[in-house]
N, C-alpha and C positions, 0 to 999 in steps of 0.2 A: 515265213514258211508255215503250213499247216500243222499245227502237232497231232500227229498222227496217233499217238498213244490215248486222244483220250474217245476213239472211238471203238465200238466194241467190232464194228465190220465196216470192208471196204467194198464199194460198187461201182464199175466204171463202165461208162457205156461205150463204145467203138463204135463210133456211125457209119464207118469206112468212107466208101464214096457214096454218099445217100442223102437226101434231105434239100429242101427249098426254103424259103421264109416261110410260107405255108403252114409246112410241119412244124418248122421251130414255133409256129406261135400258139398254135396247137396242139402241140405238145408239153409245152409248158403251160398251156391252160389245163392240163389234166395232169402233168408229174405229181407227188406226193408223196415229198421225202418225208424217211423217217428222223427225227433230232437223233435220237442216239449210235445212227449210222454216217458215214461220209460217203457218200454220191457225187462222183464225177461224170460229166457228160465230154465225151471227146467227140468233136463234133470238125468235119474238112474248113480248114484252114480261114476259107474266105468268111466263114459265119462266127470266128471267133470272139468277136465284137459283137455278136447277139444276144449268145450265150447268158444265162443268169445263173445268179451267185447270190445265199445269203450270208458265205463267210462262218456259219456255223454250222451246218451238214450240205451244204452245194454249194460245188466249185465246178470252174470248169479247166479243159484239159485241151489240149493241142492230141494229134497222133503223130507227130515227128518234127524233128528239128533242125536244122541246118548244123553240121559239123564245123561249119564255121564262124566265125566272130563278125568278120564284116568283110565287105571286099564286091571283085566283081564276080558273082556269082548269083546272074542272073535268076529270078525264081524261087531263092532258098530263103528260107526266115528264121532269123539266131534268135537263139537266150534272150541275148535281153530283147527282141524285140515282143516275143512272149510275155515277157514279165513288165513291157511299157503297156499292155493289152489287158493286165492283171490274169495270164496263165495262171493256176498253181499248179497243174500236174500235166506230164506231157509222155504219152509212150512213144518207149524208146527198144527199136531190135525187133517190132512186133514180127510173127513167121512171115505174114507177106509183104515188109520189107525187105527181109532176109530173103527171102526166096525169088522175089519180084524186080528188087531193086539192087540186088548183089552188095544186102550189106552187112559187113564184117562183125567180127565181138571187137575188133579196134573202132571201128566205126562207133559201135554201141558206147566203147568207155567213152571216145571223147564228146559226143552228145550228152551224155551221162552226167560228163564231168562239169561242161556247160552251163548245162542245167544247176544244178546244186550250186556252182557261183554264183547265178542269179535268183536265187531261193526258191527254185522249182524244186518239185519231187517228179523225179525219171518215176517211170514205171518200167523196169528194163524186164524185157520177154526174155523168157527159154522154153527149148521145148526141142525134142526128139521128132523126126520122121518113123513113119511106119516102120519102115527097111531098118532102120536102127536100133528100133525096139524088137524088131523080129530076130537083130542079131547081136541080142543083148546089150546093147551099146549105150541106153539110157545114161546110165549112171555117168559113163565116158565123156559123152557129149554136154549132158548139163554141166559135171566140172570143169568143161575146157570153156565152156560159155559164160561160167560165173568167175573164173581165174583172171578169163582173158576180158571179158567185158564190164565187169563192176569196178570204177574208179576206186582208187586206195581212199579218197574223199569221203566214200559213200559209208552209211552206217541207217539202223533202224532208226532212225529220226526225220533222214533226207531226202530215201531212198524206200520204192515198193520192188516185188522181185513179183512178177505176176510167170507162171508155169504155164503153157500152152502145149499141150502135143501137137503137134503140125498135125496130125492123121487123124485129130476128133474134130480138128475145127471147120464149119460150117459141111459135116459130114453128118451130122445126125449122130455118130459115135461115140461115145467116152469110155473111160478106163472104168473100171470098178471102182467102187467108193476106196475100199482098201489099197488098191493103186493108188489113189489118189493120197489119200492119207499117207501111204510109204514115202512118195515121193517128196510130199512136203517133208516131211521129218528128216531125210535124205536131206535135201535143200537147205536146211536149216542146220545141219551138221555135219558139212561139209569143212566148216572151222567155225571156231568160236564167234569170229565178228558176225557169222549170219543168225547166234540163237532166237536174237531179239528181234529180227526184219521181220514185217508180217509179208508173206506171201500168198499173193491169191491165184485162184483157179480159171481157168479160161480155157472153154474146148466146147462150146455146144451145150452152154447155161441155157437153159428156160425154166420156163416158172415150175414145170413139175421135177425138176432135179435140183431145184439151187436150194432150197433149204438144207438136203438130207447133204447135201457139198457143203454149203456152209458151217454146216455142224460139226463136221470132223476136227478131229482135236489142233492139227496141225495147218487146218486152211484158213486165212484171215479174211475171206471176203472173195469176191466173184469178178473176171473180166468178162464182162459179156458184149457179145458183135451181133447175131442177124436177132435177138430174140428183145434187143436194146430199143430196137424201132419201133415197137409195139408198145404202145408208152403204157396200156393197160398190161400186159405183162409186164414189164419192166417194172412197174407199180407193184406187184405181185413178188416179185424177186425184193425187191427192195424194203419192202413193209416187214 
């Protein structure tokens, strides 16, 4: 498993449904990690076998998992078959699962839990809708999301907690810096087991907001989706 403690920031890219050989090859003819960061590249399922890794600031990452171990369920790809592919990191709960594919914070633990058996690091999403935040409900919804979907397994070793507001992402919008700051620190002190987890940011990272995001005392690094593709920004974000 990655040890996560000995990076100073985390970066994950979210291809969603995007990408050909093409790009992956092209894209990696111009990525430019940094060593003292970890960069993940989550990239659709079928190019995970592309994907490059040098095992000391890039890995690569799945964006969902099968809730199951093995069986007849046509389509689904488990843990370990992740981790027979050399996965390290796989998001898990992202909003347009949740939203898209109707799935649960049960869903999420047991993916979660999956995961961490076979030495993956989940990257388990949270995140409020607009409607939520407008009726205060924030604080509500992320406790029942992190109670109900963080395996008792999980701990800042195994396990990333990436924040997402449903209503910044691929919206152009985000919260205020200090929003963002509150929430983490909120996240983190929810109970004791989460002081140590680094939580990252994800809502409509680009290259001209991820530094002053990453800076905040409480945010450990960036999930980023449409601004990921742009491998010169993503270069930008990442440096």
């Amino acid at each position: 498993m990655v040890n996560l403690d000995k990076y100073s920031s985390i970066f994950i890219a979210n291809w969603k449904l995007n990408g050909n050989s093409s790009f992956l090859k092209d894209y990696y003819e111009k990525l430019k990690v940094n060593s003292n960061n970890c960069t993940i590249i989550c990239s659709p399922s079928i190019y995970l076998k592309s994907l490059k890794r040098n095992n000391e600031s890039l890995f690569c990452g799945a964006q969902d998992v099968s809730s199951y171990k093995e069986g007849a369920y046509t389509g689904e790809l488990s843990a370990s078959m992740l981790r027979d592919n050399n996965i390290d990191f796989c998001l898990v709960g992202h909003s347009e699962r949740r939203q898209y594919f109707a799935e649960t914070n049960d869903n999420v633990n047991i993916k979660s839990s999956n995961l961490i058996e076979e030495n993956i690091i989940p990257v388990i999403c949270i995140g409020e809708t607009l409607e939520q935040k407008e009726n205060n409900l924030t604080e509500q919804i992320l406790s029942t999301q992190i109670k109900d979907g963080i395996p008792s397994s999980a701990n800042h070793q195994n396990a990333l907690i990436a924040y997402e507001p449903v209503w910044a992402i691929g919206t152009g919008l985000t919260p205020t810096l200090d929003e963002i700051n509150q929430v983490h620190e909120l996240i983190k002190h929810f109970d004791t087991k989460f002081r140590n987890f680094k939580v990252l940011y994800g809502g409509s990272v680009k290259s001209s907001n991820s530094k002053e995001i990453n800076d905040l005392n409480h945010v450990d690094g960036c999930l980023i989706g449409g601004a990921s593709l742009k491998v010169d920004e993503f270069n930008i974000i990442i440096s």
